[in-house]
N, C-alpha and C positions, 0 to 999 in steps of 0.2 A: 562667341562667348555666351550667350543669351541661348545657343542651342543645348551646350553643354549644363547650363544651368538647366535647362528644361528636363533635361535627359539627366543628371541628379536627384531632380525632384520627383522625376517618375517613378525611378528606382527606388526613392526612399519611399514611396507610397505604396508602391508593390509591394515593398517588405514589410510594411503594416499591415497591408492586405492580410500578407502570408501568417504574421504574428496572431492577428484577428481571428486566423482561422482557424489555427492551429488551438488558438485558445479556447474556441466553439466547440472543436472536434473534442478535446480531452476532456470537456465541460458535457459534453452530452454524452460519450462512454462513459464518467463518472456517475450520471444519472440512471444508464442503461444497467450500470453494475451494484447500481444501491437498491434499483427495483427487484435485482434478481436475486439479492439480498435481504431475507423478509427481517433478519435482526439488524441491519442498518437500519433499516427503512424504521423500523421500535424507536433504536438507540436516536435517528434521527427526530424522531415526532416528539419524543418524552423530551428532546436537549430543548427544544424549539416552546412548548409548552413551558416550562419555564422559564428562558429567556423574555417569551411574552411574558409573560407574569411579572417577569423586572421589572420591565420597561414599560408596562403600562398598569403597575400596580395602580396609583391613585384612580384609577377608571376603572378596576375590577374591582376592588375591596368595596365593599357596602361601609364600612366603617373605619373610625379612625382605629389605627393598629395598639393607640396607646390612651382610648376612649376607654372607662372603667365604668360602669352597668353594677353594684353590689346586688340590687334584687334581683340579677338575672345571672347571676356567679354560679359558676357549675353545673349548666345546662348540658343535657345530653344534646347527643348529635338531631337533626331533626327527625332522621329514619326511628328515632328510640322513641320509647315511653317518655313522654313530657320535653319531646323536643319542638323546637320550632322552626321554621323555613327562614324567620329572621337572621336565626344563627345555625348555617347548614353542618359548622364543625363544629357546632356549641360554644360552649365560652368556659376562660378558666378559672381560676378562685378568685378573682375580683372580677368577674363579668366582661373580661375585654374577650372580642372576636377572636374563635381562633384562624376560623379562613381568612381573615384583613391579615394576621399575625402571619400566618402563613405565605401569603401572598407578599407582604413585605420583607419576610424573613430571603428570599429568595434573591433579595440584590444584597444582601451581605456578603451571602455563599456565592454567588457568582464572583459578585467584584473579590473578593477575598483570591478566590479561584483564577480568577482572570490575570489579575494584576500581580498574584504572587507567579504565579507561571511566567508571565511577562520576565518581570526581575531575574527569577532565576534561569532562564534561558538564555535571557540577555551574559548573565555571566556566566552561567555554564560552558555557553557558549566562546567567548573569547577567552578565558582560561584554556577548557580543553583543547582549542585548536592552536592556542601558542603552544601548550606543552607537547603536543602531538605531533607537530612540523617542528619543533627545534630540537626535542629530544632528549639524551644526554644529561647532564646536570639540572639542567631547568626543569624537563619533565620527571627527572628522579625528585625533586624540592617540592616541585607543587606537585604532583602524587602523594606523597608522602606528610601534606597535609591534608591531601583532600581523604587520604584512607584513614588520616587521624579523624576526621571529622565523621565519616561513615562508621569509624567501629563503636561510636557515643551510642548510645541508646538513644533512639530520634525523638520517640514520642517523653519523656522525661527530660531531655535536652532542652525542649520546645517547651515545654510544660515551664522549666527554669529560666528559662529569658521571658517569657512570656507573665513570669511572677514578678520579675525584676523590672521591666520597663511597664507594668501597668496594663489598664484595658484601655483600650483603643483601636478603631479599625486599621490604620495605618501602620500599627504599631504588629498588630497581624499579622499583615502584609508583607512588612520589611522582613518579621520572622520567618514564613514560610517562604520568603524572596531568596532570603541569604541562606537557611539551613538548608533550601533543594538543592542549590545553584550547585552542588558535589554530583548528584547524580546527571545532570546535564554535563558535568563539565569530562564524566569517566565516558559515555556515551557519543561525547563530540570526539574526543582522545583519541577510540579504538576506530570510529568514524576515519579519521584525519590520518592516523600510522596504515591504514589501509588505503589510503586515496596516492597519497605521496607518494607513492611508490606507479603507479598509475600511468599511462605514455602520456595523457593532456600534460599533469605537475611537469613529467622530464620535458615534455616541447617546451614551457614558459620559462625554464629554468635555462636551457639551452639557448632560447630568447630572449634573456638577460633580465629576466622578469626577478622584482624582488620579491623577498617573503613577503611584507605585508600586502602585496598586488596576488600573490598567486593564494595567499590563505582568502580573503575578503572575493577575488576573482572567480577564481575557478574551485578553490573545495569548498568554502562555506552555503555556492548555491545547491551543490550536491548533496550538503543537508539536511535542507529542508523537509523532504520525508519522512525521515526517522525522528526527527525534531518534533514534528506536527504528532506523530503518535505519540509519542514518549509527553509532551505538551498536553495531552487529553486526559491520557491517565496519571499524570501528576496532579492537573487537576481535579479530576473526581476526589484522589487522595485528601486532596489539604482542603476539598468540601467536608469530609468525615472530619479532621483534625479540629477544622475549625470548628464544628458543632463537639467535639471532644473537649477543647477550652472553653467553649461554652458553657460546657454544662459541669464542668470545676468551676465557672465562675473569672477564665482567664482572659476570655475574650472580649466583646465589645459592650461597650456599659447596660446596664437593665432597661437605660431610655429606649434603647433600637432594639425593635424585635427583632429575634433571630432564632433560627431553629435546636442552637443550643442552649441557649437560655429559656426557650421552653420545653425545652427536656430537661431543665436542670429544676423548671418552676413545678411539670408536671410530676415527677418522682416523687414528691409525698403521696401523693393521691394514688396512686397507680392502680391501689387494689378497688377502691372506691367508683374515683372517676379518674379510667384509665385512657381517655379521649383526647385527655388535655395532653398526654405527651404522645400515643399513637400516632396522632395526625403530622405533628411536626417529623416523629422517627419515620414515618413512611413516604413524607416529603424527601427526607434525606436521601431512604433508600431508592426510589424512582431516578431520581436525580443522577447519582450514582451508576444506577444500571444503564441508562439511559447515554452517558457519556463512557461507560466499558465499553455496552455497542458501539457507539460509533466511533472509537477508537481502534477496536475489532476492523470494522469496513474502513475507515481510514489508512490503516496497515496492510489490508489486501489491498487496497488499490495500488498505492504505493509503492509495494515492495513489487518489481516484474515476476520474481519466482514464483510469490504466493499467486502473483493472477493469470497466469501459466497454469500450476494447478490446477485452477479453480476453474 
């Protein structure tokens, strides 16, 4: 008894072994193929640069993001005529920093970005794969609201819920949670009518496996790929959107900086002092490119064919 027991647990540690290693070996090809990759390698630096910036905003900003300075209101950047190394982005019409602004504006757009992808994957995700494994009536009902919901005009749709429930960050969030969760849900679908048909789905089914064991089992970890890309570039997306409600004024109150609310504060000035909204719009745009790259190299890895290619 005691032998057997020993001889289970060896087994079982072998196979950790093998899990361990297997998970080094795709971990360090993924490295090998980001370095050979000089726009991952961008997309990765610029994602990461930010990120820091989130999370250790109060340790980078020299200032508080919602400090107001009036004798020092509309300072050029330092590199300019009458700027200063105090304020490296300058300052905007009431003298608050725009680098603290900026530097703070960057946990909006992430978490906005983060948590709305979260949600709508979450249900893209278990919508598209029930209608895609059952088929028939059910996938004809829920298709035929999620195409209702895609033929809306997105950005006006958004703009209208987001006039109706208020500003708020949560409030953000839920909207670009619920309004994506259609294109996660068409993407898991065409996913899912491809898999089932597949020799693993016909063994588990043969195997007396239920639907909801063989969707959660065996297709939902197949996935994961296409998910994680489609995941990046949704969010870069609803980083634009969200500085887009911003700067109408729909998004998170005037208390929390954020980079659409300083482009919505810098547009009077633009021709004067056109700093006050550059800085925040080419935060945006970094941001943005930075997560197409690594979206890009995420997809090649991913996908076999494309890294066969490549």
């Amino acid at each position: 008894m005691a032998t057997k027991i020993q001889e289970k647990a060896g087994r079982s540690a072998d196979s950790l072994l093998d899990v361990e290693r297997t998970f080094k070996e795709k971990l360090a090809y993924a490295g090998r193929f980001l370095w050979r990759d000089k726009s991952g390698v961008l997309g990765m630096v610029l994602f990461l640069v930010v990120v820091f910036a989130a999370v250790f905003a109060p340790q980078i900003s020299p200032y508080d993001p919602l400090e107001q300075n009036l004798r020092d209101n509309k300072m050029p950047p330092a590199w300019s005529e009458g700027g200063n190394w105090d304020h490296p982005f300058g300052t905007d019409n009431i003298g608050r920093d725009n680098f603290s602004r900026i530097v703070y504006g960057a946990r909006v757009s992430l978490t906005v970005g983060f948590f709305g992808v979260l949600i709508a994957g979450s249900l893209g995700l278990v919508i598209g794969a029930i209608a895609g494994y059952m088929g028939g009536r059910v996938d004809a009902a829920i298709m035929s609201i999620i195409n209702l919901i895609l033929s809306l005009p997105y950005l006006l749709f958004v703009v209208f819920i987001a006039s109706v429930l208020g500003r708020s960050l949560i409030n953000v969030i839920l909207i670009f949670g619920i309004t994506d969760a259609p294109i996660f849900a068409r993407v898991t679908r065409g996913e899912v009518l491809r898999m089932r048909e597949s020799g693993y789905v016909e063994s588990a089914i043969s195997a007396g496996a239920r639907w909801p064991r063989i969707i959660f089992d065996h297709i939902l970890p197949n996935l994961i790929g296409p998910l994680i890309t489609l995941a990046t570039f949704e969010m870069s997306a609803m980083i634009f959107y969200e500085a887009g409600l911003g700067f109408l004024g729909l998004s998170v109150p005037p208390s929390i900086p954020s980079w659409g609310n300083m482009l919505a504060a810098g547009r009077k000035y633009l021709q004067l002092y056109p700093w006050i909204a550059a800085f925040p719009g080419l935060a945006i745009m970094f941001t943005s490119l930075g997560m197409n790259l690594l979206g890009d190299w995420l997809r090649d890895v991913l996908d076999p064919r494309l890294r066969r290619s490549r």
